[in-house]
N, C-alpha and C positions, 0 to 999 in steps of 0.2 A: 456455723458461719462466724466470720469475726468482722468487727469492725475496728476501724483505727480512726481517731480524733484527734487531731493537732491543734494545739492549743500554744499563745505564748510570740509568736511571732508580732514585727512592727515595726516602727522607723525610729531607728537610734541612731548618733553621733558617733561615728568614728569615735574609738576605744574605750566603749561603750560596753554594755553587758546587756543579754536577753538571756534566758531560759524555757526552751522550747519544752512542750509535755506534751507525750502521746498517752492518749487511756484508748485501753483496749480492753473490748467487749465480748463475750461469746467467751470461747476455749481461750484458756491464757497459758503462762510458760513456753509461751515461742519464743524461742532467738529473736530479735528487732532489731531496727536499725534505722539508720536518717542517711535519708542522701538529697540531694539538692539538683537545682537547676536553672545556673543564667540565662537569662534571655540570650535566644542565636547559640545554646552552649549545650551539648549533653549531659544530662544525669551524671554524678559523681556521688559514688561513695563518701560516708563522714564520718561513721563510725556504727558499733554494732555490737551488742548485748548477749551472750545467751540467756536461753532462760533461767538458769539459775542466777544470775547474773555474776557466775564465780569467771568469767571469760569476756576480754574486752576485744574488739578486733579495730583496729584503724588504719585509711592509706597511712603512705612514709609523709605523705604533708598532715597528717590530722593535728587538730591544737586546740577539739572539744572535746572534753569527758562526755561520757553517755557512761548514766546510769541507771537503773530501777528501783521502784517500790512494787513489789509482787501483792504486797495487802490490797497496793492501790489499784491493782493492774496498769501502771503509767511505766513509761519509761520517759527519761530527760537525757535534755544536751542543753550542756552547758556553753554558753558561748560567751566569752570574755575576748577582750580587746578586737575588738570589729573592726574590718575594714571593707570599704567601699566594695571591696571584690567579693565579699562576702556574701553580697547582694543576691540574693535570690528567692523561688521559692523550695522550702523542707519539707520534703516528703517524709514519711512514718512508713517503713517497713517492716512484715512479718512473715517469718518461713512458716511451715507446718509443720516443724520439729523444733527439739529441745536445742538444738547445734545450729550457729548461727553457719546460709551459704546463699552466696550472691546469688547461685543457680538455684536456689527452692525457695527464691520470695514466693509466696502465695494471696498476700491482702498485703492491699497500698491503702494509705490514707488520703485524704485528698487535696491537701498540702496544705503551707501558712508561710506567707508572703513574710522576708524578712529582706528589708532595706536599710542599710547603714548610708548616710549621709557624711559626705567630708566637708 
């Protein structure tokens, strides 16, 4: 079983910086990933890791690195220049393999409220 902790989230100023951290617990080296969700809006992709972390994946709007520490079992997003639209909460996603795919999330995290204020 794995778990996923999100860590890192809050209420920052327009162009602004956070750094969100998911540590993950159990079996580690899955693919991860962060995806989000405004209110009244669905779930969107942000970006996504494999496990080795030699493979980055992000929509055509992405504008956060996502990276790894495998020592640490965590994976980050970096978020720089925030905007209002920003605003949501980040989920922490992990497949059950080494190769990151939308279709084999397997454990979600259970999110961390991030608000940017203009």
């Amino acid at each position: 079983q794995v778990q996923l902790v999100e860590s890192g989230g809050g209420l920052v100023q327009a162009g602004g910086s956070l750094r969100l951290s998911c540590a993950a617990s159990g079996r580690t080296f899955y693919a991860m990933g962060w995806f989000r969700q405004a209110p009244g809006k669905e779930r969107e992709f942000v970006a996504a890791i494999s496990g080795s972390g030699d493979s980055t994946y992000y929509p055509l709007s992405g504008r956060f690195p996502i990276s790894r520490d495998n020592a640490k079992n965590t994976v980050y997003l970096q978020m720089n220049s925030l905007k209002s639209e920003d605003t949501a909460v980040y989920y922490c996603a992990a497949t059950s393999g080494s190769m990151w795919s939308k279709t084999n999330i397997a454990y979600w995290g259970q999110g961390t409220q991030v608000t940017v204020s203009s």
